[in-house]
N, C-alpha and C positions, 0 to 999 in steps of 0.2 A: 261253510255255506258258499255253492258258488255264485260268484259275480254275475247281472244280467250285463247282457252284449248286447247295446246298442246298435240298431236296424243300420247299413250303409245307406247315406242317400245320395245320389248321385243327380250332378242337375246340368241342364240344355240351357244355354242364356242366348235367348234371341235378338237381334241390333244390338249386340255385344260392344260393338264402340270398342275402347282400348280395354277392357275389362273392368270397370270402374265396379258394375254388381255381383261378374263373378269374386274380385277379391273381399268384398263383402261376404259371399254365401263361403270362400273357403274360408272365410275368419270364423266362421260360425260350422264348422265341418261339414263342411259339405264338398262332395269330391265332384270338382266340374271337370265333364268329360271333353265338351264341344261349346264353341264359341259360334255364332251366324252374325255376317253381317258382310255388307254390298261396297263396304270403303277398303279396297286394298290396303291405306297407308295404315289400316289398325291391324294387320294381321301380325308385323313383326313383333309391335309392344304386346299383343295380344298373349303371344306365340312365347317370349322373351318372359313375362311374368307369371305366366301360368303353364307352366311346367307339366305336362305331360295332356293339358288339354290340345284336342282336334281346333282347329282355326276352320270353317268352312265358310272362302270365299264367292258368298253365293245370294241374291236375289230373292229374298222369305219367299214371294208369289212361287216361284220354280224347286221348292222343295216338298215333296210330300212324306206324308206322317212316318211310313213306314222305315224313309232312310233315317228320322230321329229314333222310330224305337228302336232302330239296328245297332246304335249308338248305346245303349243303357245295357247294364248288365242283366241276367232274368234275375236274380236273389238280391236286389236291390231296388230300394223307394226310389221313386223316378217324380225330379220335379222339371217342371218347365218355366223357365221364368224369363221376363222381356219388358224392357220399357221402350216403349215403339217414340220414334221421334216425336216430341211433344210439341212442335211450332205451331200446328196447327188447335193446338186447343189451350195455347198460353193466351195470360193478357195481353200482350205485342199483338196478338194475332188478330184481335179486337179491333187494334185500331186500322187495322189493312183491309183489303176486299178479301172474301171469302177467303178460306183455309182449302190446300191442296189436297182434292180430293184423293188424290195419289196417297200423301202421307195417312189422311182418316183412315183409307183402306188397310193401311197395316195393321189394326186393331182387331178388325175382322181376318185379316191371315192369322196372327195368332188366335183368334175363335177356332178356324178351322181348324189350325195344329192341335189344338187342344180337343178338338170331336177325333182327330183321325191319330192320335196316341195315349189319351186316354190316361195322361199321368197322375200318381197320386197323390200329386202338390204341383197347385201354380200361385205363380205370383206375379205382380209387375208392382211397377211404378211410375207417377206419370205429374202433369200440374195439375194442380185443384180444380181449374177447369173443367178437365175431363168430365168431372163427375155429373156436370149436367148435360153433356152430349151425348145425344143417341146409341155413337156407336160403343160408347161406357157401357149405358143400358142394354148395348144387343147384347154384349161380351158378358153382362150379369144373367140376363136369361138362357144364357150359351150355358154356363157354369151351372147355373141352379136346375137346368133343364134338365142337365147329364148328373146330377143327385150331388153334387161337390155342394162341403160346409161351406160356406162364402162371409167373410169380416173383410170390410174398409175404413179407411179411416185419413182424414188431411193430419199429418203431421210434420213437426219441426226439426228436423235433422238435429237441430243446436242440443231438445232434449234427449237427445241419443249419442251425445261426444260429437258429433263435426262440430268444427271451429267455423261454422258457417250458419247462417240463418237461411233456412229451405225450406220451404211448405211443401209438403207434395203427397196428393193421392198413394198409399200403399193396400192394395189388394194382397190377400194371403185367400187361398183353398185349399179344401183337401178331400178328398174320395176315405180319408181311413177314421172322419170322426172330426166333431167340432172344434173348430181355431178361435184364436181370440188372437188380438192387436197385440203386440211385449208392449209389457210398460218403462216409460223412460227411466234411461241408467242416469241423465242428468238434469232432471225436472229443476225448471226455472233459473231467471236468468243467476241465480247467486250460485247455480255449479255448472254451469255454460264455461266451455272452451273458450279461451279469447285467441285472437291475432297474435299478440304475446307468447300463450302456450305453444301454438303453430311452426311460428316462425320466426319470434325472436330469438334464436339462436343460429340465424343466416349468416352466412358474411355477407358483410357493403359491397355490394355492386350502384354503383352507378349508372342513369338512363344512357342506353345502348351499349351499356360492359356487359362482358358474360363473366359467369366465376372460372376462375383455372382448374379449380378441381370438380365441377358440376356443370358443361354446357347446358342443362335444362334450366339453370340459375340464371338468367340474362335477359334484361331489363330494355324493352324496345326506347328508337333513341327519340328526343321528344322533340318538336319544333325550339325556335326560340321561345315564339308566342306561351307553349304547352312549360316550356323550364318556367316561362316568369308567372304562368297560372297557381303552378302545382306549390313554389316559394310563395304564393300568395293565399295557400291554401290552409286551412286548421283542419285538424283530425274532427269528424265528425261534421265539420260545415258543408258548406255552398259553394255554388258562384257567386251568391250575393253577400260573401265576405271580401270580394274584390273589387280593388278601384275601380271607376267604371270602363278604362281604357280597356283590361283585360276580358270585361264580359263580351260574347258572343253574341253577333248581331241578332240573331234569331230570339236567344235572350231579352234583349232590350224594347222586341216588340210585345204589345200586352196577349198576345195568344202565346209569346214562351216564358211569361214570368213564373209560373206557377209551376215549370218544369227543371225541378231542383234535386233531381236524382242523378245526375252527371256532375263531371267535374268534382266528385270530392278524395277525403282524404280516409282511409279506414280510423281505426281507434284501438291501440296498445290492449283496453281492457275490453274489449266487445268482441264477442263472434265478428267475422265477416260478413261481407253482406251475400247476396245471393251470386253462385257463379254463373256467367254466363258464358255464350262464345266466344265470346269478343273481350274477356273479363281483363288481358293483360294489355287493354289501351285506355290510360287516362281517360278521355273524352266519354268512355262507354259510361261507365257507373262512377257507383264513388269507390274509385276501385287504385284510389293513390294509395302509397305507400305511409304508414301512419308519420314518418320520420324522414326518412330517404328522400329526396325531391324527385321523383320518379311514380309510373307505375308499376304495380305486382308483376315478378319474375312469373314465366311459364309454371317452375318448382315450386312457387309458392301457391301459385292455384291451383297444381295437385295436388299438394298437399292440405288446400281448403276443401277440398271434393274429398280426402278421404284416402286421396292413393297415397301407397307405401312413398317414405321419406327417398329410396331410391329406385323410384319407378324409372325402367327402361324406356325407350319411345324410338330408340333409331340402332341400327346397328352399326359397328366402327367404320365400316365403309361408306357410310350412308351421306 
């Protein structure tokens, strides 16, 4: 009897970043041909870990549909997928004046790429936010308009394997037939990845060492002030497990008490906490090192996102 031969699918990842979603879609076979996105320094890692994909250093507004379908083979599923910069629709962005109208718009460019290629799978991902702005909703009547099956859903990275805790909007469509959400590979916290799985098998570096055998491994150097916080710190505490000399002024007035998501330490047996830009400075999150008096090396916060243990980022002359 012979074997059925699985359909090739082939996928477009838009604001590609360093490739964080396409090594995701090639974990899951899928052959990514082209990467888009406006930040030259992501083209090398981009270029360096994904092997045989297109890098187009380019502007989403100033590409039209026709040069992505030129891109797909004809005897192949063609997906489009993209997670458009999410600042403007996170909770940080709440507490700022309005969100850039600039970044909203790129929600609607991927609408438009999506009218003017017509692929038959999209996807993104975005923060939970999203889903009560507008431009969520135009991008859902873009999709349901043009006849595509449409399932979303907020979920937790941690039940999917990342050694991190992430909420975040996932969209799936399809032009060939109704989709449904996968259900999680590691449902609750008793088969959650920890900090432990991740990365305790690092070498010790030190706050402002790098490792000899891993420049991504290297641990920014801390103030005095930041060494005697982080020695004053417990896995999983505060600031307000410290003397009061070490608490920050802003702290000790009664509008920053209640602001105790800085300053801490991770924990051996818990996922990570969420990653953010800024995730490898103390100061940011609780984003210390659960052990080490330091915080998380650059490689360890790829390695909380998901990227392979020896993600490229620069080339030797760089």
């Amino acid at each position: 009897m012979a074997r059925s031969v699985l359909p090739c699918i082939e996928g477009i990842d838009l604001f590609c970043g360093a490739g964080g979603l396409s090594h995701g879609l090639r974990s899951a076979k899928v052959d990514i041909v082209a990467g888009l996105d406006l930040d030259a320094a992501c083209q090398y890692p981009y270029e360096a870990n994904h092997p045989g994909a297109k890098f187009l250093l380019r502007d989403v507004t100033t590409v039209a549909g026709d040069e992505l379908a030129a891109l797909w083979s004809d005897d192949c599923i063609r997906l489009l997928a993209g997670c458009a910069p999410c600042q403007p629709f996170s909770s940080y962005a709440n507490t700022r004046v309005a969100a850039d109208n600039a970044k909203w718009g790129l929600l609607f460019q991927f609408s438009r790429l999506v009218r003017e290629t017509m692929p038959h799978l999209v996807t993104m991902e975005n923060v939970p936010g999203l889903q009560n702005k507008e431009p969520f909703k135009d991008f859902l009547a873009t999709l349901e308009g043009l006849g595509y099956h449409v399932k979303y859903q907020v979920l937790n990275a941690a039940d999917y394997g990342a050694p991190q805790q992430r909420r975040r909007l996932v969209l799936l469509a399809s032009r060939l037939g109704p989709v449904d959400i996968p259900k999680p590979t590691h449902p609750g916290a008793e088969h959650w990845m920890t900090v432990r799985d991740a990365v305790g098998t690092l070498p010790k570096v030190a706050d402002g060492e790098i490792c000899e055998s891993d420049p991504l491994h290297r641990a920014p150097a801390l103030s005095e002030l930041n060494k005697a916080r982080v020695r004053a710190s417990k896995p999983g505490g505060t600031w307000r497990d410290w003397p009061l000399e070490l608490v920050a002024d802003c702290h000790r007035k009664e509008s920053g008490k209640h602001s105790a998501g800085v300053y801490g330490r991770m924990v051996w047996d818990r996922p990570a906490p969420t990653m953010t830009t800024l995730c490898n400075g103390f100061g940011n999150g609780r984003f210390g090192h659960p052990e080490q008096d330091r915080a998380i090396t650059l490689r360890e916060a790829a390695i909380f996102q998901s990227f392979p243990p020896r993600l490229q980022v620069r080339g030797a002359g760089a």
